[in-house]
RORODO-91185 format. One record per residue (C-alpha): residue in three letters; x, y, z. Coordinates in steps of 0.2 Angstrom, whole numbers, plus 2048, in hexadecimal, padded with zeros to 3 digits. Example, Ala and Ser with C-alpha at 12.3 -4.5 7.8 and 13.67 -1.06 7.14 Angstrom:
BEGIN
('Ala', (83E, 7EA, 827));
('Ser', (844, 7FB, 824));
end
This chain:
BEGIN
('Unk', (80D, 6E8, 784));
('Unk', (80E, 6F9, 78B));
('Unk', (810, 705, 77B));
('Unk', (802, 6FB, 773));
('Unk', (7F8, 701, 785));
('Unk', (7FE, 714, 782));
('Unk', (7FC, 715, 76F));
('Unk', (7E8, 70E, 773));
('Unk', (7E7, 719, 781));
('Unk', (7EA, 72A, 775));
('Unk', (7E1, 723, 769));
('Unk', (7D2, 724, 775));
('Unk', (7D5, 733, 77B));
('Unk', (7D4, 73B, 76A));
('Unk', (7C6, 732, 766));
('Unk', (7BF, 739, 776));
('Unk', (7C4, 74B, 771));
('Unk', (7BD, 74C, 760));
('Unk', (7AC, 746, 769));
('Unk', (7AE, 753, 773));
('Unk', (7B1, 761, 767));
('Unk', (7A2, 759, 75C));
('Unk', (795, 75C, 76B));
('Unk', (79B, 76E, 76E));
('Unk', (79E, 771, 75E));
('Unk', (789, 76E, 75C));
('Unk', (785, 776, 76B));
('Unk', (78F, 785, 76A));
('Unk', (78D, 789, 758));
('Unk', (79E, 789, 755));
('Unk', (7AB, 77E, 74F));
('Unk', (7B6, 779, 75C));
('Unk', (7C2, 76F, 750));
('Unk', (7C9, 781, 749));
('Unk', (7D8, 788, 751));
('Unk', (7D7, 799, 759));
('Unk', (7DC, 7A3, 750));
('Unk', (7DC, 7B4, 75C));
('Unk', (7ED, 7BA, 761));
('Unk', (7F0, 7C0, 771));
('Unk', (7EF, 7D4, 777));
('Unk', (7FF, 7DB, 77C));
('Unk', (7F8, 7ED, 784));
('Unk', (802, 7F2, 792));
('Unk', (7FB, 7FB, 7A2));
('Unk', (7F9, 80C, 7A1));
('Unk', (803, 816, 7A9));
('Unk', (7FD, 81C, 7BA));
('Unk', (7FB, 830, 7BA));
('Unk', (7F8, 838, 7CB));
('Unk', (7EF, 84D, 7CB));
('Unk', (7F2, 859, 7D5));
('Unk', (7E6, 85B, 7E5));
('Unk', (7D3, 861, 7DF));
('Unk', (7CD, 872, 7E7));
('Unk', (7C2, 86E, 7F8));
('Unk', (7B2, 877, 7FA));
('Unk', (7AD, 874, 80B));
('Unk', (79A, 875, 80C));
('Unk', (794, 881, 818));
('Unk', (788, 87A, 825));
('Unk', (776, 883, 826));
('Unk', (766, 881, 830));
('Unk', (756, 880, 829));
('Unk', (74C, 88B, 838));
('Unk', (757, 897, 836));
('Unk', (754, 89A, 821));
('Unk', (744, 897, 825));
('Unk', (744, 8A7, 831));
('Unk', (74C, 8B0, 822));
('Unk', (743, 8AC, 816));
('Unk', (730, 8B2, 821));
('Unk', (73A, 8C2, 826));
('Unk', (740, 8C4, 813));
('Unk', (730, 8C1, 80A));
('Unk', (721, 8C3, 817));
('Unk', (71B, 8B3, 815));
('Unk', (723, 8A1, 81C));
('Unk', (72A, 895, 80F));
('Unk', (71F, 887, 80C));
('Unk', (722, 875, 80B));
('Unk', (723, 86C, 7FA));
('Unk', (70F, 867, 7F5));
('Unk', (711, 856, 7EC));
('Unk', (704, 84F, 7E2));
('Unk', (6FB, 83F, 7E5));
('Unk', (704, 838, 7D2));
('Unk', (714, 83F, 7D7));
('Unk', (723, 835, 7D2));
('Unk', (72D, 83D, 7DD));
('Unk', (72B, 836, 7F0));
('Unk', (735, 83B, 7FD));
('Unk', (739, 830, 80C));
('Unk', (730, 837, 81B));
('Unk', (742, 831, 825));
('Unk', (74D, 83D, 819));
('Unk', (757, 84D, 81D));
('Unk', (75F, 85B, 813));
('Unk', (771, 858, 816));
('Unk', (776, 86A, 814));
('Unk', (76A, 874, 820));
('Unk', (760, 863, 827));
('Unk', (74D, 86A, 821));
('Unk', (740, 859, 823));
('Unk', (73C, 851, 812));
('Unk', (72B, 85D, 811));
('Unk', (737, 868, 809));
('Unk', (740, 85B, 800));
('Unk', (73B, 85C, 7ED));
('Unk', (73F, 84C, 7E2));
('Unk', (748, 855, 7D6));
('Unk', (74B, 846, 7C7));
('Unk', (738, 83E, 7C6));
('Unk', (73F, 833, 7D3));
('Unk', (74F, 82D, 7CE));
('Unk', (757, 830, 7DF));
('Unk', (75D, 841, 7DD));
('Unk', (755, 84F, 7EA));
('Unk', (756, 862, 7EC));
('Unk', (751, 86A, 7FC));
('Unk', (746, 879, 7FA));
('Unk', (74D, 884, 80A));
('Unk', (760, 883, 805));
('Unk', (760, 87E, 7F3));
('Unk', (76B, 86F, 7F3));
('Unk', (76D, 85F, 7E7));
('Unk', (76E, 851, 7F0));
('Unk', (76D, 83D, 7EC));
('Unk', (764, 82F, 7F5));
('Unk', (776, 826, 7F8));
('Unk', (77F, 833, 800));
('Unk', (770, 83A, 807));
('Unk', (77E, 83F, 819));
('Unk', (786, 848, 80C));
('Unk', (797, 84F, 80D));
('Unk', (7A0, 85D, 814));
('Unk', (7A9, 861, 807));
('Unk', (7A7, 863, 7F3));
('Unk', (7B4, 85C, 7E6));
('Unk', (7B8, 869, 7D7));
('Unk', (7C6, 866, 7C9));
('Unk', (7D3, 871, 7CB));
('Unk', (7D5, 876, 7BA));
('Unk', (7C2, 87C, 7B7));
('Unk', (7B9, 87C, 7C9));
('Unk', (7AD, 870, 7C2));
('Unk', (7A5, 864, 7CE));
('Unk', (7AE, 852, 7CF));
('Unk', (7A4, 843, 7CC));
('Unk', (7A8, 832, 7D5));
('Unk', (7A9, 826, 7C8));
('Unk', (7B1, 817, 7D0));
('Unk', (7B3, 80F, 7E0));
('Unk', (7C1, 803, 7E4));
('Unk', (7C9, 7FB, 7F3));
('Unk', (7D2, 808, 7FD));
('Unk', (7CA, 81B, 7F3));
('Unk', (7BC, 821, 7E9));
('Unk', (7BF, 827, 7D8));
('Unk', (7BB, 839, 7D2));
('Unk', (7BB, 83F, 7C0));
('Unk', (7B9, 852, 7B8));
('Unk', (7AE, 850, 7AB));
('Unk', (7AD, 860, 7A5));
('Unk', (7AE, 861, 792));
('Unk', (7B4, 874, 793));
('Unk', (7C3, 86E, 7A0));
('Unk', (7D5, 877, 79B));
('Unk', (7DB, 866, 7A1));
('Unk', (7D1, 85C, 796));
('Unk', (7D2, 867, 786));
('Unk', (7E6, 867, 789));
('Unk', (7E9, 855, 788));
('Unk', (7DE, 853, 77A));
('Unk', (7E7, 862, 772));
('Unk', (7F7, 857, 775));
('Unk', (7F3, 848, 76B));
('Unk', (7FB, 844, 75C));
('Unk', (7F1, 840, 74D));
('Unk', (7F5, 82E, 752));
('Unk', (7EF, 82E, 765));
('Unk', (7E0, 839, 75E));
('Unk', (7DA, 829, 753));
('Unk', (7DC, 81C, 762));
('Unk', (7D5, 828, 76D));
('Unk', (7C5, 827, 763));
('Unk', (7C4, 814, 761));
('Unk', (7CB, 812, 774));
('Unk', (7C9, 821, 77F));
('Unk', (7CA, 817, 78F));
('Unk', (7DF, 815, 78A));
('Unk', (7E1, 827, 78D));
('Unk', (7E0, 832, 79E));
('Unk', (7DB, 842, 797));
('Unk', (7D0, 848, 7A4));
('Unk', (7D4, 84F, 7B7));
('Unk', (7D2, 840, 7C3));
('Unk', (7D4, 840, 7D7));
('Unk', (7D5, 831, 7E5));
('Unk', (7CC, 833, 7F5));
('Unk', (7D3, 827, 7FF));
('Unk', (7C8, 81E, 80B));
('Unk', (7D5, 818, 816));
('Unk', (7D8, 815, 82B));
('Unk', (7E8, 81B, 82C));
('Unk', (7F0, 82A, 833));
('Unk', (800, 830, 82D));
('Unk', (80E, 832, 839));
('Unk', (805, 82B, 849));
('Unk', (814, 827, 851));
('Unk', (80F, 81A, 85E));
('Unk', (819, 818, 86F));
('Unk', (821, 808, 874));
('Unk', (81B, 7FB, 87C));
('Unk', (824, 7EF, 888));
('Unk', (821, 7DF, 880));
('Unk', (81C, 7D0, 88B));
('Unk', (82D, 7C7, 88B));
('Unk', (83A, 7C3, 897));
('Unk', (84A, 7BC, 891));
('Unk', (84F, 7B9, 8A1));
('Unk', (846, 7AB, 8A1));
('Unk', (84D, 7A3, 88F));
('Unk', (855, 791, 892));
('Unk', (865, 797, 88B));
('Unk', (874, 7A5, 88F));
('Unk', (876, 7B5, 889));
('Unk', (884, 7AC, 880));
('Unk', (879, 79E, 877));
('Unk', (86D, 7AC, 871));
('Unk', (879, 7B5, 869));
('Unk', (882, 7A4, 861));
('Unk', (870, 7A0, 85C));
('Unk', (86D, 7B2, 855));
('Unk', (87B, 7B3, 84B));
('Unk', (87A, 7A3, 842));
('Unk', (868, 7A2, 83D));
('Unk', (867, 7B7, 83B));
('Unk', (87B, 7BD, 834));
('Unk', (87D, 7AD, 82C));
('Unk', (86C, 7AB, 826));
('Unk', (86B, 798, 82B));
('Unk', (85A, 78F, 82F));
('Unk', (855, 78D, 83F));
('Unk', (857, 779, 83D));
('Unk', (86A, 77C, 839));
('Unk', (86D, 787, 846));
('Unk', (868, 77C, 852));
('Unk', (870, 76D, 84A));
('Unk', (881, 778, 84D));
('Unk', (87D, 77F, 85D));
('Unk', (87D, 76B, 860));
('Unk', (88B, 764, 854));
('Unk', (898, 774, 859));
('Unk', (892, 77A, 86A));
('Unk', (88D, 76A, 86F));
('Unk', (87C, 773, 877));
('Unk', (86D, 76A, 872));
('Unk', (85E, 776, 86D));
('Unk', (84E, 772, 862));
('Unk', (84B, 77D, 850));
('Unk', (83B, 783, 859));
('Unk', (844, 78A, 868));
('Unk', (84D, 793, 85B));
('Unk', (83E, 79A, 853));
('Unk', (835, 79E, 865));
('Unk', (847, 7A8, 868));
('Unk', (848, 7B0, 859));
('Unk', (833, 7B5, 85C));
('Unk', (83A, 7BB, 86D));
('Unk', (848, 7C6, 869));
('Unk', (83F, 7CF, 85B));
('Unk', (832, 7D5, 868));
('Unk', (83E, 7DD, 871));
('Unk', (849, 7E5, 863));
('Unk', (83D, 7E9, 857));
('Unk', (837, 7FA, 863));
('Unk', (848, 7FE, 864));
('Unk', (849, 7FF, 850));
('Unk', (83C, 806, 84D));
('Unk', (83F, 814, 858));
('Unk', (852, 818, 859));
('Unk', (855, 829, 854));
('Unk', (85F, 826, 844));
('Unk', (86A, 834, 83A));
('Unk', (866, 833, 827));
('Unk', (867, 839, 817));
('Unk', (85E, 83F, 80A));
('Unk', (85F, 830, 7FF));
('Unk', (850, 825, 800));
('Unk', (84B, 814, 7F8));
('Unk', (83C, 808, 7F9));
('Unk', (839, 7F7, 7F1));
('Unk', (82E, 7E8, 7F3));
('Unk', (835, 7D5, 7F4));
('Unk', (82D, 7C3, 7F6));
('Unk', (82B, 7BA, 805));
('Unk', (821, 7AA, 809));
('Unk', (816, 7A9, 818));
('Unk', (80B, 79A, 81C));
('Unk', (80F, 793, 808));
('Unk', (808, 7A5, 803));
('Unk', (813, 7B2, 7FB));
('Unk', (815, 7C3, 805));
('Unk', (81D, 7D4, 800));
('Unk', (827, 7DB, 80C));
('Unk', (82C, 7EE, 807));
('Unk', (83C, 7F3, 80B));
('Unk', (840, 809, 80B));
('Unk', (851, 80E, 80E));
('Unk', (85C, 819, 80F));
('Unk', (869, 819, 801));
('Unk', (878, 823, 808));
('Unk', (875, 81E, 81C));
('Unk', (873, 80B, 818));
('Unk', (864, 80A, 824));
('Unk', (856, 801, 823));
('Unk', (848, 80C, 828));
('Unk', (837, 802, 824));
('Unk', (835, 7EE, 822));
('Unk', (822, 7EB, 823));
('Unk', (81C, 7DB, 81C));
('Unk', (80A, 7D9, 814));
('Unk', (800, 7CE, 80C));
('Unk', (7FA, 7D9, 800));
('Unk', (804, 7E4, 7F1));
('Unk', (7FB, 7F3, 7F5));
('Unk', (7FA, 804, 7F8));
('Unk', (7F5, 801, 80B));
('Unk', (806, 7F8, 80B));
('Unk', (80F, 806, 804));
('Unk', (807, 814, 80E));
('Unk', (80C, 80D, 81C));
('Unk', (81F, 80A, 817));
('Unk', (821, 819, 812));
('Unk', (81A, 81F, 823));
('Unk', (825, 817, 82D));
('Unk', (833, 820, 825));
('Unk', (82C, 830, 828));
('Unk', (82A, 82D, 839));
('Unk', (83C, 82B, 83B));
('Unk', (83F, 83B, 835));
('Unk', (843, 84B, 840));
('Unk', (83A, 855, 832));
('Unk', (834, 84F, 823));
('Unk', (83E, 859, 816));
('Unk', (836, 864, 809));
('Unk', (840, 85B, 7FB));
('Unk', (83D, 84A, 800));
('Unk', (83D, 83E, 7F4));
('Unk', (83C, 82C, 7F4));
('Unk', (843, 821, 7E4));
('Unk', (837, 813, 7E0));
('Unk', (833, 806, 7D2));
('Unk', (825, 809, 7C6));
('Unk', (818, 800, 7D0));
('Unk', (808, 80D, 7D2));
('Unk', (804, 80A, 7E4));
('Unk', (811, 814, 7E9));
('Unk', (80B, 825, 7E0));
('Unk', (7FB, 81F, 7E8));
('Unk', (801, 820, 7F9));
('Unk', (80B, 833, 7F3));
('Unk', (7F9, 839, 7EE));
('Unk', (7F2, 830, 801));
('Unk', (801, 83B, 80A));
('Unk', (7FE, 84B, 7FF));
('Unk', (7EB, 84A, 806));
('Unk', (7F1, 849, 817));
('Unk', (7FD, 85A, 814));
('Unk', (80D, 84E, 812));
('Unk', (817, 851, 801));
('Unk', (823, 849, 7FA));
('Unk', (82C, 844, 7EA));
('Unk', (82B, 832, 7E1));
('Unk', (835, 82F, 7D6));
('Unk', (832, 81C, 7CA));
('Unk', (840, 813, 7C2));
('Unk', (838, 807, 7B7));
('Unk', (83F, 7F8, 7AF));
('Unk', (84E, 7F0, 7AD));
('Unk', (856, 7FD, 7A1));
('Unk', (856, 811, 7A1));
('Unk', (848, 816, 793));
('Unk', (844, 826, 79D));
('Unk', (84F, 835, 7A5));
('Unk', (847, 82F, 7B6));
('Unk', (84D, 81C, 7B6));
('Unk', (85E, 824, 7AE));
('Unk', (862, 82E, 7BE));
('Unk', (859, 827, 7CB));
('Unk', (85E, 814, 7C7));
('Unk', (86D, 814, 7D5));
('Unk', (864, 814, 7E2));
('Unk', (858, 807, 7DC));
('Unk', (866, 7FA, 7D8));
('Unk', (86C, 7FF, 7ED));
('Unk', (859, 7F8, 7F2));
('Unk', (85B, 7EA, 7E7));
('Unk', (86B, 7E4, 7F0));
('Unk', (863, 7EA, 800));
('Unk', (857, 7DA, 7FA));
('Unk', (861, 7CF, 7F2));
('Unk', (86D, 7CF, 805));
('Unk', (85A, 7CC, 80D));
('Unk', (857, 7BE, 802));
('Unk', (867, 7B6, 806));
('Unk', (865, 7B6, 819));
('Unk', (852, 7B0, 814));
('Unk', (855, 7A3, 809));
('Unk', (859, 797, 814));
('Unk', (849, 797, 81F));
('Unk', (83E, 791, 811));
('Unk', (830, 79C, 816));
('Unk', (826, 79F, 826));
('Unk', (819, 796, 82E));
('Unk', (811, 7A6, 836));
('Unk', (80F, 7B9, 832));
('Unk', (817, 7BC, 844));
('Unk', (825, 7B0, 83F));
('Unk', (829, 7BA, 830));
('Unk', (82A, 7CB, 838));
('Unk', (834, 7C5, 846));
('Unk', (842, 7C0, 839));
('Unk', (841, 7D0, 82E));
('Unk', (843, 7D8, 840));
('Unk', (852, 7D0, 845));
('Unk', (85A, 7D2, 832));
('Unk', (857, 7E5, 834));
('Unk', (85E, 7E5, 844));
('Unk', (86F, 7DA, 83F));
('Unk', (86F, 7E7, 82E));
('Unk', (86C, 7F7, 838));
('Unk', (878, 7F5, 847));
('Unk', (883, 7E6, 845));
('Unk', (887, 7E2, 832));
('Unk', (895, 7EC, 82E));
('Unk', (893, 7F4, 81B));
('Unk', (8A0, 7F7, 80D));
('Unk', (898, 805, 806));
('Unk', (89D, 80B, 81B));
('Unk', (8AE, 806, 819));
('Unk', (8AC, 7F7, 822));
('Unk', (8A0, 7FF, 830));
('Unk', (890, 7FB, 836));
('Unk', (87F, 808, 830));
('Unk', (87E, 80E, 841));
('Unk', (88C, 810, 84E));
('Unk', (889, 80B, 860));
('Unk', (898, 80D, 86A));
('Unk', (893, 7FF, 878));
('Unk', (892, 7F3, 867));
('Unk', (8A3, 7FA, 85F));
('Unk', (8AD, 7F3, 86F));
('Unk', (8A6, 7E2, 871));
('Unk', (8B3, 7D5, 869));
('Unk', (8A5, 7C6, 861));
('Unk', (895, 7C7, 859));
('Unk', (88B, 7BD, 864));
('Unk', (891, 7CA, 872));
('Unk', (88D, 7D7, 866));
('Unk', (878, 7D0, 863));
('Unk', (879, 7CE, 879));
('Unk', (87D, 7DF, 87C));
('Unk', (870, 7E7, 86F));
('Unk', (862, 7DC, 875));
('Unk', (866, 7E5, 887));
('Unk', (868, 7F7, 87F));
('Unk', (856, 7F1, 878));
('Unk', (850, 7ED, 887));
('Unk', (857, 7FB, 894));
('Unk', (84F, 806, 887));
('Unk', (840, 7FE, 888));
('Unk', (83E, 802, 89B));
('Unk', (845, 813, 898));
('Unk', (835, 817, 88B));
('Unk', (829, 80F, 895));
('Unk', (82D, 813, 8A6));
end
């Protein structure tokens, strides 16, 4: 009986379909019962190219009573404002301003019939409606002194193009096509970057604002448990990388000390607090080795990117944050954290990426704020450029740096809470910094603190930090 229903049943529902097709197929104009018969497009992303910094022209602020002045004292006669006819096109707002030298909009010519471009008759200057509070700075190309033209605007900077025909930059890269490129160029011009472009980044941040630490509102004096448990606790669920649910169910079964997963968690939220200051800010001794990837994490069912930079040589973890976003925000600020930790930044610094783009983006953000450095992409799996061919060691050392995190992570399934997440990538970079002893090290932990070395357990080891943690604390904020 039930084949007989199933063989009905798809039999109705390709009855149903060629319905279906017939109906659209009359409405659309099309016949839906022919198979596509478009292939898919296999264009890959262009490659991102960053320019070199534009030439700034600040605009030098004038006043309008004063030109005004000049211009009686010059001529003998005073300068008159702009006498607009009753058919006039061209009106000028009664409310707007020259932005160079201030003069009121009787001296405000429209200078386009209207189409929202002005010119001020006391100082000369071209203005537009839109950026009427004008700016204090002009944008040329660097290559021809031309004016730059904003032509885009996206989340985090404004796009600025040279569109200058006659550029040395322009003509160059147009030379430098072959007779190949030169034929897609005129079918597809937008698959080429042959003209200069700059990104003025609209972004709240301030490089290397170093904050000062803050005692955290948390008193583990006051923790159900003994120094002793905390470390047990730490070390299972942090060097061992089990979930908080095991660790309690073996604090239980093997210590015979009964403790709930969510203590666990509220433990592991506690000791983080205190640790990460200490972390952030110890004065580390490095190399001149640096390497930055991005790996998965999943936060409240969502998937997270937490960027990792390290430092190849040193085996130290200097940056951790963890984002939402893939961006260059994300990037700016992991890179920033490693410069911080830096006595002075060094003038061949380098830092040894994968191909994704955010990162030159955040160079470009640093090289605007005076900050320069080196980034260097190894892209793919296998070396197709003398780039990836000499820089890929140190990539495949940040891809074990995540592949160790992913093992102590694993087992916690995710995080219920941004907070949560941070607080375990804080206790990992603790455990990897100061307690994990490395091979590359001969056997010895990334950073060497004698009142660690001495101690005969872990769990004595994760006690004594979490006091050096703490007596710093009240040392930097006394």
């Amino acid at each position: 009986m039930l084949p007989q229903l199933l063989t009905y049943l798809l039999e109705y529902i390709k009855s149903q379909d060629q319905i279906i097709r017939t109906l659209l197929t009359l409405l659309i104009g099309k016949n839906m019962f022919d198979k596509p018969t478009e292939k898919p497009v296999n264009k890959p992303y262009q490659k991102l190219q960053v320019d070199e910094l534009p030439i700034i022209e600040t605009l030098q602020k004038l006043d309008y009573q004063i030109l005004l002045k000049e211009y009686l004292e010059k001529n003998g006669k005073p300068l008159k404002p702009v006498q607009r006819r009753s058919n006039s096109k061209g009106k000028v707002p009664s409310s707007m301003k020259c932005p160079r030298c201030g003069a009121p909009s009787d001296y405000l010519y429209a200078n386009n019939g209207g189409k929202g471009q002005y010119q001020c008759k006391v100082c000369a200057c071209l203005f537009n409606k839109k950026n009427q509070y004008a700016k204090e700075a002009v944008l040329k190309c660097p290559h021809c002194s031309k004016t730059l033209e904003k032509i885009k605007e996206r989340k985090d900077f404004l796009v600025f193009k040279c569109k200058n025909n006659d550029c040395p930059y322009y003509k160059k890269k147009l030379r430098g096509m072959s007779k190949k490129e030169k034929k897609q160029f005129e079918k597809d011009p937008q698959s080429f970057k042959v003209r200069y472009i700059f990104r003025q980044f609209q972004i709240d941040y301030q490089p290397l604002a170093k904050h000062s630490p803050k005692k955290p509102k948390v008193d583990l004096s006051r923790l159900h448990v003994s120094p002793h448990t905390l470390g047990l606790i730490l070390t299972y669920h942090v060097n061992y990388g089990l979930s908080a649910r095991k660790t309690a169910a073996l604090m239980k079964d093997v210590h015979g000390v009964p403790i709930s997963h969510q203590s666990i968690l509220n433990y592991e939220n506690s000791v983080a607090l205190l640790l990460k200051p200490y972390v952030d800010h110890y004065p580390y001794e490095l190399s001149d080795q640096f390497c930055g990837d991005e790996t998965y994490i999943k936060v409240n069912g969502r998937w997270h990117y937490l960027f990792f930079f390290f430092d190849a040589v040193k085996k130290i973890i200097l940056s951790y944050p963890v984002s939402p976003n893939r961006d260059t925000v994300s990037a700016i600020r992991a890179i920033d954290e490693v410069l911080w930790k830096m006595k002075e930044i060094p003038e061949d610094l380098t830092f040894v990426v994968d191909g994704n783009p955010i990162y030159l983006l955040a160079q470009h953000f640093f090289a605007q704020h005076g900050i320069t450095f080196d980034v260097k992409q190894v892209i793919g799996l296998t070396n197709e450029d003398p780039v990836s061919t000499e820089y890929r060691p140190l990539k495949q050392i940040i891809e074990r740096l995540n592949r160790t995190f992913k093992g102590n992570y694993r087992s916690t399934h995710g995080f219920g809470s941004d907070h949560g997440s941070v607080s375990y990538v804080t206790l990992f970079v603790a455990y990897f910094n100061f307690l994990r002893p490395h091979s590359a090290l001969e056997g010895k932990v990334p950073v060497v603190i004698p009142e660690l070395k001495e101690l005969p357990n872990m769990p004595a080891r994760w006690t004594k930090l979490i006091g050096l943690a703490q007596q710093w604390l009240v040392e930097q904020t006394a």
